[in-house]
C-alpha positions in Angstrom: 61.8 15.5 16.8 58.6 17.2 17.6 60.3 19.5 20.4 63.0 20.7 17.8 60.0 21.2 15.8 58.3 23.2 18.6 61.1 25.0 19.2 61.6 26.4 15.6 58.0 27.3 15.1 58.9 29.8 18.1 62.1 31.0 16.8 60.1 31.6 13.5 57.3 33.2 15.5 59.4 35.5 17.7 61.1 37.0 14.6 57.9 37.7 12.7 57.1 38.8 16.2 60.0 41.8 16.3 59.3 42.7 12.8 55.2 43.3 13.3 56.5 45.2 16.4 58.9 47.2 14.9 56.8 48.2 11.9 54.1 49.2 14.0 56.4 51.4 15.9 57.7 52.8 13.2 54.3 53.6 11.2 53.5 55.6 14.7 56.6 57.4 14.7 56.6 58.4 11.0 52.9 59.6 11.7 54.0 61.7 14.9 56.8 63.0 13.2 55.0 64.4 10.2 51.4 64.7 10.6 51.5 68.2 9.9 52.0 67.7 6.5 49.4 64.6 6.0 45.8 64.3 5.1 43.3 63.1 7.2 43.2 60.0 4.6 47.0 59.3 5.3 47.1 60.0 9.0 43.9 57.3 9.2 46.1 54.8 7.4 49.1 55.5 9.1 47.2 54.8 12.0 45.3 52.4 11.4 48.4 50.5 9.9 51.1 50.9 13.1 48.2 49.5 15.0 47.1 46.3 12.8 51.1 46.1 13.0 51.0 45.9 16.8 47.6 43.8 17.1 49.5 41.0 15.1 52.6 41.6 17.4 50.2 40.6 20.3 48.9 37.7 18.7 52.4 36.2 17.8 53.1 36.7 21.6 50.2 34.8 22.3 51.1 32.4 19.9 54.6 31.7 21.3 53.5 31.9 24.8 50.9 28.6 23.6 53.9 26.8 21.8 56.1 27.6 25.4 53.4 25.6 27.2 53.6 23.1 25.1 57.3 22.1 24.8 57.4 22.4 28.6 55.0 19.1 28.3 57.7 17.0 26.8 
């Protein structure tokens, strides 16, 4: 019970994972491909936005790396 339970918080965690990640990439693509045509306002929250996206991508790593340790346990 508890290592099916493990094992879906990772599944759950590995998605959210790809999505922050591919967000992130995305905000830094969008402001590479058009920063010409941006503010300074909007090239800040691009920015600033693609790498909050990425920070939380790290942390959900870290997160599922923690859950991995445990379910080797059992």
């Amino acid at each position: 019970m508890q290592k099916d339970y493990l094992k879906a918080k990772i599944s759950v965690a590995r998605t959210l994972m790809q999505i922050f990640a591919v967000a992130g990439i995305l905000h830094i693509f969008y402001l590479a491909a058009s920063y010409r045509g941006l503010n300074e306002i909007q090239i800040l929250f691009f920015a600033s936005a693609g790498a909050v996206y990425l920070i939380a991508a790290v942390c959900l790593t870290l997160r599922i790396l923690n859950l991995a340790e445990k379910l080797d346990e059992f």
